[in-house]
Each structure stands twice: as C-alpha cells, then as structure tokens.
SEPASE-703683 format. One record per residue (C-alpha): residue in three letters; residue number from 1; z, y, x. Coordinates in steps of 0.1 Angstrom, whole numbers, m for minus. Each point is the difference from the previous one (the first is absolute). Example, Ala and Ser with C-alpha at 12.3 -4.5 7.8 and 13.67 -1.06 7.14 Angstrom:
# SEPASE-703683
r res: ALA&n: 1&w: 78&v: m45&u: 123
r res: SER&n: 2&w: m7&v: 34&u: 14
END
This chain:
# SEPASE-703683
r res: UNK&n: 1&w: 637&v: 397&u: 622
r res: UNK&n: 2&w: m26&v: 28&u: 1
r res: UNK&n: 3&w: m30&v: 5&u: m25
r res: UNK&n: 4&w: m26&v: m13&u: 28
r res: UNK&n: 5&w: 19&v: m34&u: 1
r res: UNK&n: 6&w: 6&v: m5&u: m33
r res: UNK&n: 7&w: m35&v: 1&u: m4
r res: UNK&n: 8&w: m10&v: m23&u: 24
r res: UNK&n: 9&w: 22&v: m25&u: m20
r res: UNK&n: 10&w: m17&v: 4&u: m30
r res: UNK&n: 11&w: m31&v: m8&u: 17
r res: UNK&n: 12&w: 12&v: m30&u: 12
r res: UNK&n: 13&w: 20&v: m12&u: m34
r res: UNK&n: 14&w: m35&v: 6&u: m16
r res: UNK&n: 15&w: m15&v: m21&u: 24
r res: UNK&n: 16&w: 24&v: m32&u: m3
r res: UNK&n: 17&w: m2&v: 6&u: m32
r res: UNK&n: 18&w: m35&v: 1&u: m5
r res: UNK&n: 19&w: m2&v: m30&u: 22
r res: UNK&n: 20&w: 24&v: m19&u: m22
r res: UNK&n: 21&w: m22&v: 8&u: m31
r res: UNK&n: 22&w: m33&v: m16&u: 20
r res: UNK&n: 23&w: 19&v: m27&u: 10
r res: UNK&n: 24&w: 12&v: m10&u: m31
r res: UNK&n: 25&w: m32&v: 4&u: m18
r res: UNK&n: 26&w: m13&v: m25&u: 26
r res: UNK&n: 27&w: 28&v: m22&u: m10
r res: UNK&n: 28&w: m7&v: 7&u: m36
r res: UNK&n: 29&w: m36&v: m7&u: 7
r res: UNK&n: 30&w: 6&v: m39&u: 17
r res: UNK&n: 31&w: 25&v: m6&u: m29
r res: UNK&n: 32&w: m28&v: 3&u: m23
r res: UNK&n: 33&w: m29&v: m18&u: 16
r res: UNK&n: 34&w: m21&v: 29&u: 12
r res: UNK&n: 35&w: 8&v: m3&u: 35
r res: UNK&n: 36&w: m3&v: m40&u: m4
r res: UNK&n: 37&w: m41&v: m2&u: m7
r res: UNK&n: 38&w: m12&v: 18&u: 25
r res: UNK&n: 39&w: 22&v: m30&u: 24
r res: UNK&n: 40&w: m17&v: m25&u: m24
r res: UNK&n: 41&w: m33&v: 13&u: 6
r res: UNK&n: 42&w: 3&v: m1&u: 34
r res: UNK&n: 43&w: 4&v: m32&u: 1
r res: UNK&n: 44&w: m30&v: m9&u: m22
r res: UNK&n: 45&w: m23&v: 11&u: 23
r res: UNK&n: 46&w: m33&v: m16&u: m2
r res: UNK&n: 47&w: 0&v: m13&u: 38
r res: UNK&n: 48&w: m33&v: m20&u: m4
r res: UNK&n: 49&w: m17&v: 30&u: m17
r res: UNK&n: 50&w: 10&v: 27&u: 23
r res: UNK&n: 51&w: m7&v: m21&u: 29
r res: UNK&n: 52&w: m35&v: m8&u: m9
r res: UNK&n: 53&w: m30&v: 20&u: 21
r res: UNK&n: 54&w: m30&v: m2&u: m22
r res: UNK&n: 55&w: 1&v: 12&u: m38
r res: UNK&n: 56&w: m9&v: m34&u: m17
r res: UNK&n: 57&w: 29&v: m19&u: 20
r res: UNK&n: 58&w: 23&v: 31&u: m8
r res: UNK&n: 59&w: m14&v: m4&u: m37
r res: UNK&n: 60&w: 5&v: m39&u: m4
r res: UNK&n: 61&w: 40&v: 2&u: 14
r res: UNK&n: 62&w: 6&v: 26&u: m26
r res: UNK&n: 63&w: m13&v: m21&u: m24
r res: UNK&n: 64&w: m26&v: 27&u: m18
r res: UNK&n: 65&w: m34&v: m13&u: 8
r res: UNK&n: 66&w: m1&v: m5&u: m38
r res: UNK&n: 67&w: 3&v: 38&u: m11
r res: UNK&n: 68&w: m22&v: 18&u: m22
r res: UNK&n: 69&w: m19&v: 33&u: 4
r res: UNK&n: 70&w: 17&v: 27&u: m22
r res: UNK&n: 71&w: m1&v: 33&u: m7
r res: UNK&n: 72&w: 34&v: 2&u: m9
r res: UNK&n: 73&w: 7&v: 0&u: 36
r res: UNK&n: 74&w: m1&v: 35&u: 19
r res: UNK&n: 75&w: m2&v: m3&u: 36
r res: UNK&n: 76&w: m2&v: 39&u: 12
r res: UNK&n: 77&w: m12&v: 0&u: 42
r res: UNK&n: 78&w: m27&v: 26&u: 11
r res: UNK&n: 79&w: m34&v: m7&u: 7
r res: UNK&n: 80&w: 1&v: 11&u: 32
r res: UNK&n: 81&w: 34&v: m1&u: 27
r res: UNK&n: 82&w: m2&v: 25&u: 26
r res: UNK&n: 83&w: 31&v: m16&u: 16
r res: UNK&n: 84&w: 5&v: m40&u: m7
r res: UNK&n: 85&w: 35&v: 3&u: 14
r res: UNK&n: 86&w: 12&v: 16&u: m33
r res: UNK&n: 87&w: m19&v: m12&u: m32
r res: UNK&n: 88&w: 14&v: 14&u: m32
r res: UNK&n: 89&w: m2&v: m29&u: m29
r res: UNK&n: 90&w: 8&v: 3&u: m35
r res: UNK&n: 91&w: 0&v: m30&u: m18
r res: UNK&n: 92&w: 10&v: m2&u: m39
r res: UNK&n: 93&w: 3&v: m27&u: m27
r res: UNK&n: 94&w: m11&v: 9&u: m38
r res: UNK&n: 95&w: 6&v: m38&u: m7
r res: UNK&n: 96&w: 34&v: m12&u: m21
r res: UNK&n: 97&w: 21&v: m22&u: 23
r res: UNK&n: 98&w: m5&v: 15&u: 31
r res: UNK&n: 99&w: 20&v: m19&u: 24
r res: UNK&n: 100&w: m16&v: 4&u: 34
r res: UNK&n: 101&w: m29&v: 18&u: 18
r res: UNK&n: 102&w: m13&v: m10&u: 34
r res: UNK&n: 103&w: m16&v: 20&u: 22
r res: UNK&n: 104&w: m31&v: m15&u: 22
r res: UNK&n: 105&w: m21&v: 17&u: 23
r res: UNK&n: 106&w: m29&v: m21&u: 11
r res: UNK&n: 107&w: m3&v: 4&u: 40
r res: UNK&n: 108&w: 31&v: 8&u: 9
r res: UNK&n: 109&w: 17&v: m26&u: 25
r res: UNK&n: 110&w: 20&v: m11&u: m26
r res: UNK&n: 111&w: m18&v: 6&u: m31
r res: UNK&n: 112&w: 29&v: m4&u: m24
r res: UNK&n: 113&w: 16&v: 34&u: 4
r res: UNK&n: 114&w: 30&v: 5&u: m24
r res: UNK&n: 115&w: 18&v: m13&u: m33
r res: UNK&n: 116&w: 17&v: 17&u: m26
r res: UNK&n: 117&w: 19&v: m14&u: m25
r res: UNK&n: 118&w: 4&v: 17&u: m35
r res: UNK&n: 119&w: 33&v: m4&u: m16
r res: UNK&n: 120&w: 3&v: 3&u: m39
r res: UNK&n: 121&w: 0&v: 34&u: m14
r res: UNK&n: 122&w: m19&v: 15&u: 39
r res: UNK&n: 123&w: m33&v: 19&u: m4
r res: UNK&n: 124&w: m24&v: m25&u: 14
r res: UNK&n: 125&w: m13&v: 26&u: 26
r res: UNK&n: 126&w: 2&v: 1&u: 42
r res: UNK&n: 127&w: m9&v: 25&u: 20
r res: UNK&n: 128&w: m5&v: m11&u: 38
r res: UNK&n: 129&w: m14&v: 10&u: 35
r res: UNK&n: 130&w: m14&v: m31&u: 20
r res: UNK&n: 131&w: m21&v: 2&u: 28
r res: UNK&n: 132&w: m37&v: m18&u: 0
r res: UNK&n: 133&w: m14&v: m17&u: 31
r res: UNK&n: 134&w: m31&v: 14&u: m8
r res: UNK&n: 135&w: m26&v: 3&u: m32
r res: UNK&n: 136&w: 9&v: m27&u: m27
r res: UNK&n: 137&w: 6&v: m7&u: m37
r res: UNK&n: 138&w: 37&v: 2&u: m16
r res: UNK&n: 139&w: 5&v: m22&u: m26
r res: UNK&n: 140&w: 32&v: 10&u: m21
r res: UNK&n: 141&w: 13&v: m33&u: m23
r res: UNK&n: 142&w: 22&v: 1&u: m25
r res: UNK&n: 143&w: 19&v: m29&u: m16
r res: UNK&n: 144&w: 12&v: 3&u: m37
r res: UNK&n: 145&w: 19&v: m24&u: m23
r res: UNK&n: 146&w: m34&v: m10&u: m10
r res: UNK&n: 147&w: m23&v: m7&u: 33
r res: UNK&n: 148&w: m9&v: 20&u: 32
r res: UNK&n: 149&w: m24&v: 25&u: 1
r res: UNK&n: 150&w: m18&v: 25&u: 26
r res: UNK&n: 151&w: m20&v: 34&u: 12
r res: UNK&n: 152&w: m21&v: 4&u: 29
r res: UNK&n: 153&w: m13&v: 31&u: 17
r res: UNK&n: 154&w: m16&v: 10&u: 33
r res: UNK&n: 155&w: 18&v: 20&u: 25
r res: UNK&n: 156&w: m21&v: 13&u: 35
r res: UNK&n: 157&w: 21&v: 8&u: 25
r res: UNK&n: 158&w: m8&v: 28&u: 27
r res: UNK&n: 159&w: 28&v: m5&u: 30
r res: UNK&n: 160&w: 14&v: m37&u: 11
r res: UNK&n: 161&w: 34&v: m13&u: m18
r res: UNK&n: 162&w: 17&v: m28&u: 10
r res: UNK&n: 163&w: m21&v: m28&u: 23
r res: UNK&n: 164&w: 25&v: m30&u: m3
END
C-alpha cells in the first residue's frame, strides 16, 4: 500500500471515528435528560398565547396581565430599527427564581413572539432577532418563584417586517 493511500485511510478512520465520538455523546446526552427537555418543551407550547393577534389577548393566554414593572428586568432593543426583519433583543433577569421570560412585541401579527425557559443553574439571559411589523412597544416578562414581572421599551422601525 503506498504512502498516498495510507493516508487517505487515516482520514477516513479519523472520520468514523470522530463520528462515533458525536454519536455517542448524543447518546450520552438523551441518557441524561438533556436531549429530553427541549421534546418536553415542545410540547408545552402555549397554543392560545402564540395564536393570539392583539397584545392583551396574547397577554391574558399567557396568564401575565398581573406583572409588575421592575427594574430588575433588562430588555436591550435599539431605539431605532433600520431593518425590522432582524431586531436584536437582549433580555435579562436580575430576579432569584428565574424560570421563564416571554418575549412580546406589541403590533406584530402575533404579538406573542417567543418563550424561553430557564433551567436551574442557566444565566437568565436571551439574546434574539425577531422581526417587528412596524413601530411598537416590547414588553419582556419574567416569571420567578415569587410572581411575574416585566420591562417595556419603544422600538421605531424604518423598513417593513413581517405583515401577517
């Protein structure tokens, strides 16, 4: 067997191999639960909530028309989207007990934009493009072990986003 092929062998062994060592993290992975709450989530999904087309509709089926103002909220948008197709969000939790934040973005045709749930020992912190039908408020809620809380800003948009 020459040199050339003998190298071309290693490349594929190392492949495989590497292969094997993904797959069995994977496997590693489900064996443990990891792989298992992103399946359970999936099927939590807030279909009443997501569905609804005007913010307090979206707000009732989520259940947080009861939060409270706090400054222990961050919600991070700009003041002014050039683009409304891709609007950076930051949104982070100071409070103890994070467990969710929700994402809602006033005029959008469905105003309830994502959900993110915080698993014990997570940073309570999301980082997320959405895009804005046009000008609105985005509220960012965030429920704790002790009650649901919220931040609001203003975000103008500049070019059209999503229309329905």
């Amino acid at each position: 067997m020459g040199s050339d092929q003998h190298a071309g062998h290693d490349v594929v062994r190392r492949r495989v191999l590497g292969a094997l060592a993904r797959t069995a993290g994977l496997i590693a992975a489900a064996a443990t639960g990891l792989l298992q709450t992103a399946r359970a989530w999936a099927g939590e999904r807030n279909v009443p909530a997501f569905d609804a087309k005007v913010l307090d509709e979206a707000l009732a089926a989520a259940g947080v028309t009861d939060a409270i103002e706090s400054p222990d909220v961050v919600l991070r948008a700009p003041d002014i989207a050039e683009n409304s197709a891709i609007v950076h969000i930051e949104i982070e939790s100071k409070l103890p007990g994070t467990r969710s934040i929700l994402l809602f973005a006033e005029k959008n045709p469905q105003p309830f934009v994502a959900q993110f749930d915080i698993l014990p020992g997570m940073d309570p912190f999301v980082a997320v493009r959405i895009k804005m039908a046009e000008s609105a408020h985005l509220r960012a809620v965030v429920l704790t072990d002790t009650g649901r809380f919220f931040a609001r800003r203003e975000t103008t948009v500049t070019l059209g986003g999503c229309a329905g």
